[in-house]
C-alpha positions in Angstrom: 78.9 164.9 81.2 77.0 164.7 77.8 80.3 163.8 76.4 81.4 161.1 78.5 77.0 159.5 78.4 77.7 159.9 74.2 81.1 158.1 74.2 79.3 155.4 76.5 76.3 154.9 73.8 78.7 154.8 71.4 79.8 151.4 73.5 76.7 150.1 75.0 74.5 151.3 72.1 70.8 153.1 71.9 69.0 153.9 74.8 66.2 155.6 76.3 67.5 158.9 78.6 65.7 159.7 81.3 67.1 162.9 83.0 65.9 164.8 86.2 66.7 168.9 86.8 70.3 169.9 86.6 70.7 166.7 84.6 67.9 167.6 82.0 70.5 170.0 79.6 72.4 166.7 79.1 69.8 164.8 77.9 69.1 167.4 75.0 73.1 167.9 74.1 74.0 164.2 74.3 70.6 163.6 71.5 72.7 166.5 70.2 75.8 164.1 69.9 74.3 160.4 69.4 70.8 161.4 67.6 71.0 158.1 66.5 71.3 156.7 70.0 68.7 158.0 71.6 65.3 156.5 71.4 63.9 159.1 73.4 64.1 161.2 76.9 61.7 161.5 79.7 62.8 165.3 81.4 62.1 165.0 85.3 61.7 169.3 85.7 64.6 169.5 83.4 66.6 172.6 84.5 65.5 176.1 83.1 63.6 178.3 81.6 65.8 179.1 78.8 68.3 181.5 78.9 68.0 181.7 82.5 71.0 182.5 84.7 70.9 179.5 87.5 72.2 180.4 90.9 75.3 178.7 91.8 75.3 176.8 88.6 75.3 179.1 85.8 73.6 180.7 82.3 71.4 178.9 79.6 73.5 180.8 77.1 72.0 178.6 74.1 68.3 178.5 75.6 68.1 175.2 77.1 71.5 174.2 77.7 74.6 176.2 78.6 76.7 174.4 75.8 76.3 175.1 72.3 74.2 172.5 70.1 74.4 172.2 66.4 71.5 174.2 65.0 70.8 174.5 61.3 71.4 177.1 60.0 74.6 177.0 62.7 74.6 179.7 64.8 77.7 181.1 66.4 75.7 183.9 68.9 73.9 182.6 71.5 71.7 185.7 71.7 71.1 185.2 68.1 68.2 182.1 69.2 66.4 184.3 71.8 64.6 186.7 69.3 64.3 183.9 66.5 61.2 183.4 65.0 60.0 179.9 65.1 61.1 177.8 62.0 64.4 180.5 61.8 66.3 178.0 63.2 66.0 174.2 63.9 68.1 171.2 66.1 67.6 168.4 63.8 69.1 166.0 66.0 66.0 166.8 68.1 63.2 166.6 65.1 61.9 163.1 65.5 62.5 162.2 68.6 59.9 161.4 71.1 60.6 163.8 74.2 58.5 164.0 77.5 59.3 167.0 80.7 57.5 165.9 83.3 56.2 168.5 86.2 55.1 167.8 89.6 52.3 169.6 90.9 54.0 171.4 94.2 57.3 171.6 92.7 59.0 175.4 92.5 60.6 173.9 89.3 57.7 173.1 87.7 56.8 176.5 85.6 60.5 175.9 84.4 59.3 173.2 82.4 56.9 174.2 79.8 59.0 177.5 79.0 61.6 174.8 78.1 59.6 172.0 76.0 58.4 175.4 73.9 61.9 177.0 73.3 62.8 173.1 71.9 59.7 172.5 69.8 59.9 176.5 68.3 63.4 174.8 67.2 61.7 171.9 65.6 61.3 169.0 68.5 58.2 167.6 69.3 57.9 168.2 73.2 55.1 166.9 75.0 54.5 168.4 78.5 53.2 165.6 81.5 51.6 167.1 84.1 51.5 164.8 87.0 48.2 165.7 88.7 46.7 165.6 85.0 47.1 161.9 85.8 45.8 161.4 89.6 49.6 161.9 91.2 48.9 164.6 93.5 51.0 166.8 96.2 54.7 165.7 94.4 58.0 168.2 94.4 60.7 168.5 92.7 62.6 165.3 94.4 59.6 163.5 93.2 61.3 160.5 92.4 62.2 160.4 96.7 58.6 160.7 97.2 56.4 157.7 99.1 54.3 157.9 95.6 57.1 157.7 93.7 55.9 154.4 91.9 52.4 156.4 91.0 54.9 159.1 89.6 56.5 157.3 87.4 53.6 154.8 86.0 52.5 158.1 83.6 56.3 158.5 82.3 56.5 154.7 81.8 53.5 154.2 79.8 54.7 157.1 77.8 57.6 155.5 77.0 56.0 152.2 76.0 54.1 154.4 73.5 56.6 155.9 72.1 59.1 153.0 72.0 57.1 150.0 71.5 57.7 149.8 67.6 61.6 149.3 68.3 61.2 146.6 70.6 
C-alpha cells in the first residue's frame, strides 16, 4: 500500500497523510518513500506499540512498521533498533516533518500510541501526542472518526494541521 500512495504523490504531488490504526505504518513508510511529498501526518491510534506481534495481521519487525525503512546508519537486523540507544540510529526522512497520533480517551488502542510516537522521535522525528479529552472530546473509541462527535474529534487534529502547514499555503 505505501508503494502504490508514493507512486500516486509522485502524480498528484505533496500532501498532507492522515492515517487511522492498521493504516498508520503506511503513513510513516510512504514519508519513508516521498519525504519530499509529505507535508505532514495526523496518526488516528496508528497501529502498535512497536515490535508488537498484531493478531491476525502480523509483527512490527522494524518497531513501527513491519517493512523495513531507510535508517541511517542502514540497518539490515530488525532486532538491531529495539536495544538502540536514542541518537544510535535515525529516519531522516522523518526528521522535519510535522507528525501528530491522536488517542481517544475509551479506546483499547490508545496506550499503543504513545509507545509509538517515542520509538519515532528516539529515531529522530518530532512526534507530538493529541490526547483527545486534553481538548474537551470526551467518551471516543477507536472508530472515533464513526462517532456522533466525530466533528468535535477532528477540530483538535485540524487546527494542528493549520499550525503546522500554514507557511506552505
Amino acid at each position: 500500500m505505501a508503494d502504490r500512495t508514493a507512486a500516486l504523490l509522485d502524480r498528484i504531488g505533496p500532501a498532507i497523510l492522515i492515517t487511522h490504526s492498521a493504516s498508520g505504518p503506511d503513513g510513516w513508510l510512504i514519508a519513508d518513500r516521498r519525504p519530499h511529498l509529505v507535508k505532514a501526518i495526523a496518526a488516528v491510534e496508528p497501529m502498535g506499540p512497536p515490535f508488537a506481534l498484531i493478531p491476525n495481521i502480523g509483527h512490527m519487525r522494524w518497531g513501527a512498521t513491519a517493512a523495513k525503512m531507510q535508517f541511517e546508519p542502514m540497518v539490515d537486523d530488525p532486532e538491531v533498533l529495539r536495544d538502540a540507544k536514542p541518537g544510535t540510529y535515525r529516519l531522516p526522512s522523518l526528521a522535519g516533518l510535522p507528525i501528530l497520533v491522536v488517542t481517544a480517551e475509551a479506546s483499547a488502542f490508545a496506550a499503543a500510541s504513545p509507545p509509538t510516537a517515542d520509538f519515532l522521535n528516539a529515531f529522530g522525528a518530532s512526534v507530538e501526542v493529541l490526547a483527545l479529552e486534553d481538548h474537551g472530546v470526551r467518551g471516543n473509541g477507536h472508530g472515533l472518526i464513526y462517532e456522533k462527535n466525530s466533528d468535535a474529534a477532528l477540530a483538535p487534529v485540524l487546527a494542528w494541521l493549520i499550525r503546522q502547514t500554514e507557511h506552505d499555503v
